[in-house]
C-alpha positions, 0 to 999 in steps of 0.5 A: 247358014245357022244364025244364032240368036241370044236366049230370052232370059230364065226364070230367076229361079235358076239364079237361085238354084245356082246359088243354092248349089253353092251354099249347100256344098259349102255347108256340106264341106264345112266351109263358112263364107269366109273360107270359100270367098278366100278360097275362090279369091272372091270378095265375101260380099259378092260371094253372098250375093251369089248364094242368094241369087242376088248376082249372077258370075260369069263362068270364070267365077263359076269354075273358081267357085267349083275349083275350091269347092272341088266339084265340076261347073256343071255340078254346080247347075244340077247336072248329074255327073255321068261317068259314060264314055259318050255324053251327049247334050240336046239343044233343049236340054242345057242347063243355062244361066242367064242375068237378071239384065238379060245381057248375060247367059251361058249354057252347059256343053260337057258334063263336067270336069271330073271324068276329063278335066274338059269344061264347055260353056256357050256364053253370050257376053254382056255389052259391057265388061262386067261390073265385078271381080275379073276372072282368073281360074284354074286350066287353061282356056280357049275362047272362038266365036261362034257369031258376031264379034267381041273384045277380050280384056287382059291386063295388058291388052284388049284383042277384038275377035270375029266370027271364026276367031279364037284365043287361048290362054292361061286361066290365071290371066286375068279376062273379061269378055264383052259382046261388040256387035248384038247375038254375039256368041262365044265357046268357051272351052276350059282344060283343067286339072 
C-alpha cells in the first residue's frame, strides 16, 4: 500500500511565478486588473494579491483566472503546451504550488487544456475552507480522494468523502474543499470547453 504524505512546502518563488505568469498575460492581452478581476469574477484586491505572490488561489481560482485569460492552468505554472498524443508527467517533475502556510498544495498532471479540455490537479486541502472567494469555474468537476477523507461545501450542502470516494458537479456550483483527517489527498479532475 502506497501511503502518501503531504509535500513540504516550496520556495515562495513559485508563488511569485504564479503571479508573475498572470500579470504578464494580462498585460500581454491588454487587459488592467480591473478588467480580468471582472472577468474571472474575482475581487480587484485579491486579484492583485495574487499577482504579487502575496496569495495563493486554490485551483478554482486558478482555472477561472486561466478561463478569462484564455489559456490552460498549467500554462499559468509555466508548463510548456505540448501538443503530442501521449503526455506523460514524472513524480519529480510536477509543476506545484503550495501556501505560504503550508496547509495548502497542488500539483499539475495534464498538460493543459488546449489540445483536450481535460485538466488534472493533485490537491492537498487545507484544514480549513479557505479564507477567500468560493470557487466556481467553467466544465464540469470530478473530485476522488486519493487518501484520507474531506468535506466538500456547497451552497446548500457539505458531503464528507473517504478514501476511494468521488463527487462530480457542475463547476459553476459554488465549492470549497477542506482536509478532515491529516495527508489527505484528492484528485481533482476538470472537463471543460
Amino acid at each position: 500500500m502506497v501511503t502518501l504524505a503531504a509535500p513540504a512546502t516550496m520556495k515562495a518563488t513559485t508563488d511569485v511565478s504564479l503571479g508573475r505568469a498572470i500579470r504578464a498575460l494580462r498585460v500581454a492581452r491588454g487587459l488592467s486588473l480591473s478588467q480580468l478581476a471582472l472577468a474571472a469574477a474575482l475581487d480587484k484586491g485579491y486579484l492583485s494579491r495574487v499577482e504579487r505572490g502575496l496569495k495563493v488561489p486554490s485551483v478554482a481560482i486558478v482555472l477561472r483566472i486561466s478561463t478569462a485569460l484564455e489559456v490552460s492552468a498549467a500554462q499559468l505554472f509555466g508548463a510548456a503546451e505540448n501538443h503530442q498524443l501521449i503526455f506523460v508527467t514524472r513524480a519529480g517533475d510536477r509543476d506545484a504550488l503550495t501556501a505560504d502556510d503550508g496547509n495548502y498544495h497542488m500539483e499539475v498532471l495534464t498538460q493543459g487544456a488546449d489540445s483536450s479540455g481535460l485538466e488534472v490537479f493533485l490537491m492537498y486541502p487545507p484544514a480549513e475552507f479557505a479564507n477567500e472567494p468560493e470557487a466556481t469555474h467553467r466544465g464540469e468537476e470530478v473530485l476522488f480522494v486519493v487518501q484520507g477523507q474531506v468535506e466538500v461545501g456547497f451552497a446548500d450542502q457539505k458531503l464528507v468523502l473517504n478514501k476511494g470516494d468521488s463527487v462530480q458537479f457542475p463547476g459553476v456550483l459554488r465549492h470549497k474543499v477542506r482536509r478532515l483527517t491529516d495527508n489527505s489527498c484528492v484528485l481533482i479532475s476538470v472537463y471543460g470547453p
